[in-house]
N, C-alpha and C positions, 0 to 999 in steps of 0.2 A: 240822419243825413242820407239822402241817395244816393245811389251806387254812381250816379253823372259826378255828384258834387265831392263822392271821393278822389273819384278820378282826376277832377281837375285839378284838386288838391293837392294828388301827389304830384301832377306834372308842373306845379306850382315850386315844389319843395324841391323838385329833381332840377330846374332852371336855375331856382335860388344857389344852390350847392353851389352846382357849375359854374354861376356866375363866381361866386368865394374864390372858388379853385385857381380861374383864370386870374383873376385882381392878383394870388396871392405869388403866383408865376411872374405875371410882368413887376414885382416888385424884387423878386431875388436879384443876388449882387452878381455877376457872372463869378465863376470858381476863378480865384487867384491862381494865376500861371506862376510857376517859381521863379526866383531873380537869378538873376544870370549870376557862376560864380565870376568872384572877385578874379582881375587881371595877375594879380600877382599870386593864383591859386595853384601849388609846385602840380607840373601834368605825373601821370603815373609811370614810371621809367620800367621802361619794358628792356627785360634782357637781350643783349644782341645775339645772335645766333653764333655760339663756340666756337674757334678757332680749330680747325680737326686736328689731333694729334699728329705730329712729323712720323712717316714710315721711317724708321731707322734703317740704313742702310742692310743690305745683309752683306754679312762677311764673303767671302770672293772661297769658293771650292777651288781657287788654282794655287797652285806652289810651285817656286819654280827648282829644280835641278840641275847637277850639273849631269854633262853630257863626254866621257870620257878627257875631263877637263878643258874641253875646245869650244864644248857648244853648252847650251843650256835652253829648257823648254820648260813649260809651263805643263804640270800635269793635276791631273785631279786630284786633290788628296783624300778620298775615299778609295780610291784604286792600290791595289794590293802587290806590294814592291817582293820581287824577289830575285835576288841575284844569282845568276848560274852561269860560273865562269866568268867566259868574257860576254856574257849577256847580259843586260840587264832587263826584265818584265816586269810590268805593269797590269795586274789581273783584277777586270771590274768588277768579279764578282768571286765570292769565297766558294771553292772548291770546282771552278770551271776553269777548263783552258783557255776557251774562246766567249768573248773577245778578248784579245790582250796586246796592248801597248810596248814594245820590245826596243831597245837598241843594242849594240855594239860596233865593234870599227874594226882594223885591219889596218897594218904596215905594208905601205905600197912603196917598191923602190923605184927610183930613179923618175919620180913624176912629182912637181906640186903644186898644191889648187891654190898656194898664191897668187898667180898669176893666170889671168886669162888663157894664154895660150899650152900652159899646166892642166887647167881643169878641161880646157878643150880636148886636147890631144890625150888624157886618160880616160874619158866616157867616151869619145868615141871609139877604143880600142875598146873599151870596159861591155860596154851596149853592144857592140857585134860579138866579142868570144863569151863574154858572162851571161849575158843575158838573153838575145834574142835565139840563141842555139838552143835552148835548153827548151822550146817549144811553148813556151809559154802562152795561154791565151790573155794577151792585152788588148787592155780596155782603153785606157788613155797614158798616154807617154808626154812629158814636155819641160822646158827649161824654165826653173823659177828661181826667184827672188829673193828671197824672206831674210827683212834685215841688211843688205848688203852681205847675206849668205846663200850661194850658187849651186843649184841643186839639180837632179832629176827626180820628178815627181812623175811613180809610175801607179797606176790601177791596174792589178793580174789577177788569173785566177791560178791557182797551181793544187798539185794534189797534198796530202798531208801524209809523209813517210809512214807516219804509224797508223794511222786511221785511213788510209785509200782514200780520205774525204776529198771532195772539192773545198779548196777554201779561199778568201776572197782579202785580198792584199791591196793596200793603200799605204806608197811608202816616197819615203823623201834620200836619195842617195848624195852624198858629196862628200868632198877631198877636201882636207884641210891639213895645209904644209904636206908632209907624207905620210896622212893618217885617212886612209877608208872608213867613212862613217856611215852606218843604213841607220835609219828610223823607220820602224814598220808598223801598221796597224793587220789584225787578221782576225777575220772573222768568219763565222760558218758560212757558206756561197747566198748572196743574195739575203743574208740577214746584215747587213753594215747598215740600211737606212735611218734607226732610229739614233744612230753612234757618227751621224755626218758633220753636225755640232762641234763635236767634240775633237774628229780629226784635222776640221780647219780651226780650230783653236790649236791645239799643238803644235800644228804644222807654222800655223802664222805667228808664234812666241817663240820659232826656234832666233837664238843671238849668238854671235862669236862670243866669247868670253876670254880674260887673261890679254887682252891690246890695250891698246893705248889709242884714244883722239884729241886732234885737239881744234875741236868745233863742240856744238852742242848736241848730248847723246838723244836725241829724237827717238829715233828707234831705239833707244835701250829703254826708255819710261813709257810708263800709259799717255795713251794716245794726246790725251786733251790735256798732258801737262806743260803749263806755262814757259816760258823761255827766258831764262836770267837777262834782266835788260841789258845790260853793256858788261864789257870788259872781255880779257882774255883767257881762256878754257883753256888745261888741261887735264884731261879726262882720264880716268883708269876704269876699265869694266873687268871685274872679277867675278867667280860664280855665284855670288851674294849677295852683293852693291856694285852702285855707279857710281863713283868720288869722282867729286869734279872742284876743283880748285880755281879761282879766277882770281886775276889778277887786273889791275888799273879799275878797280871798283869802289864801293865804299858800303860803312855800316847801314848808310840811310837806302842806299839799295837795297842789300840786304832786305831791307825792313818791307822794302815796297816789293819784295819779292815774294818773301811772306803772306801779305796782301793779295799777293794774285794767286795764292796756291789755295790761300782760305776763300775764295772768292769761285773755287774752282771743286769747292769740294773737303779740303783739304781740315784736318782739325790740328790747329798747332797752338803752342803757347811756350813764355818763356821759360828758360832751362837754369842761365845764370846770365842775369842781367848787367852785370859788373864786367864779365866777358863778349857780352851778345853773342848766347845761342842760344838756338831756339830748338825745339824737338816735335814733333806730329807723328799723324798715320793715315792713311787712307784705305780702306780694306786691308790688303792681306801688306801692302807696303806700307815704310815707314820712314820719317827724314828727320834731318840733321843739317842745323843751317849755321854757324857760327863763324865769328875772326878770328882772326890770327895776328901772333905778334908783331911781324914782317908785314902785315898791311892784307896778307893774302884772306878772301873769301874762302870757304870751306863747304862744297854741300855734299850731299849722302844721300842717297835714294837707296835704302835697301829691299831684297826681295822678300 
């Protein structure tokens, strides 16, 4: 055979194939697409993202004290108590003088800070012979509040007997019946900034203590605590607790009073349910809500 008649031979055999090829393509089934699942097919349950765990409260660094039996403040309880005499000190830090938290008082005759025209006519005699003779460099001077308790809140600087130092005074004076009470802070001159915190918390926890009210102790509790819906208060603040007794109430108040304390913060449950009382705490305080035979309501807020 001739090399022509190979040739066409193979391009004979090479058209033949192709043509196979093709025929055997347009005969294929197209690939089966998969069936949908079934409607009732459970879907795959995806976890919901945790609930973060509750930050538990932190416990409250204040405590409160009494204050030569008249007053009482909130001080830190890491500060270091030492009593000298008729002082009493509050030292932040072990084996330093300064900074330190101080009170004591003094018997003043013939003046008293029950009355307005008492605690007037004492500081003004008090602030011209005690205080402003004595040269003092004052910073700020002025008449406060705190509590329904009437004060002078003075910033000085004065020197320190034993050390010649300048040192830097932040203090709350007042008269209560005829007893002189200073609360002082003092620290080295111009180092109080990181301790500012701390002196208006003291300063803003001072409360009478040992009276008698009879309305609702507002200022004797934290700030945001609830208000017994009805009835009539009589109140005793001692240096401990606030006992507040009411009367023309009833149990089921009571209970809704409960309610607004737990709603407010507050962790309570009951105590003796055959009596109705109840017991909680909230930080560094803690309550007591129960009846009485006579009808009378019972509450406790202690420090």
């Amino acid at each position: 055979m001739s090399i022509k008649k190979l040739k066409i031979a193979f391009i004979a055999i090479v058209a033949f194939l192709l043509i196979i090829s093709m025929a055997a393509c347009g005969n294929d089934e197209p690939a089966t697409s998969p069936e949908a699942a079934p409607e009732d097919t459970p879907a795959v349950e995806v976890n919901p993202t945790p609930e973060p765990e509750p930050v538990p409260e932190q416990p409250s660094p204040w405590k409160r004290v009494d204050v030569l039996g008249m007053l009482s403040v909130e001080v830190n309880e890491n500060w270091i108590r030492s009593d000298d005499g008729d002082r009493t000190n509050f030292y932040f830090n072990e084996g330093s003088g300064l900074p330190v938290f101080a009170f004591y008082g003094d018997y003043v005759s013939g003046f008293s800070g029950d009355t307005d025209e008492g605690f007037d006519e004492f500081f003004e005699w008090w602030l011209a012979e005690r205080f402003h003779s004595q040269g003092y460099d004052v910073v700020s001077e002025e008449f406060v509040t705190n509590n329904g308790v009437r004060g002078v809140e003075i910033i000085y600087y004065s020197t320190d007997d034993e050390t010649g130092k300048e040192i830097s005074r932040h203090c709350i004076y007042t008269i209560i019946e005829t007893t002189y009470i200073a609360l002082t802070f003092s620290f080295e001159k111009d180092g109080e900034s990181p301790y500012l915190d701390d002196v208006r918390h003291v300063f803003d926890s001072i409360i009478r203590i040992e009276v008698s009210l009879y309305e609702w102790p507002a200022a004797y509790l934290p700030e945001d605590t609830p208000k017994y819906p009805e009835g009539d208060f009589d109140v005793y603040i001692s240096s401990a607790a606030v006992g507040i007794f009411v009367n023309n109430t009833s149990e089921d108040t009571l209970s809704e009073y409960v309610d607004l304390l737990t709603k407010a913060g507050w962790e309570i449950e009951p105590f003796d349910p055959v009596r109705i009382e109840w017991v909680g705490a909230r930080g560094s305080w803690e309550f007591i809500g129960q009846t009485r035979e006579d009808g009378t309501i019972a509450i406790f807020f202690y420090f």
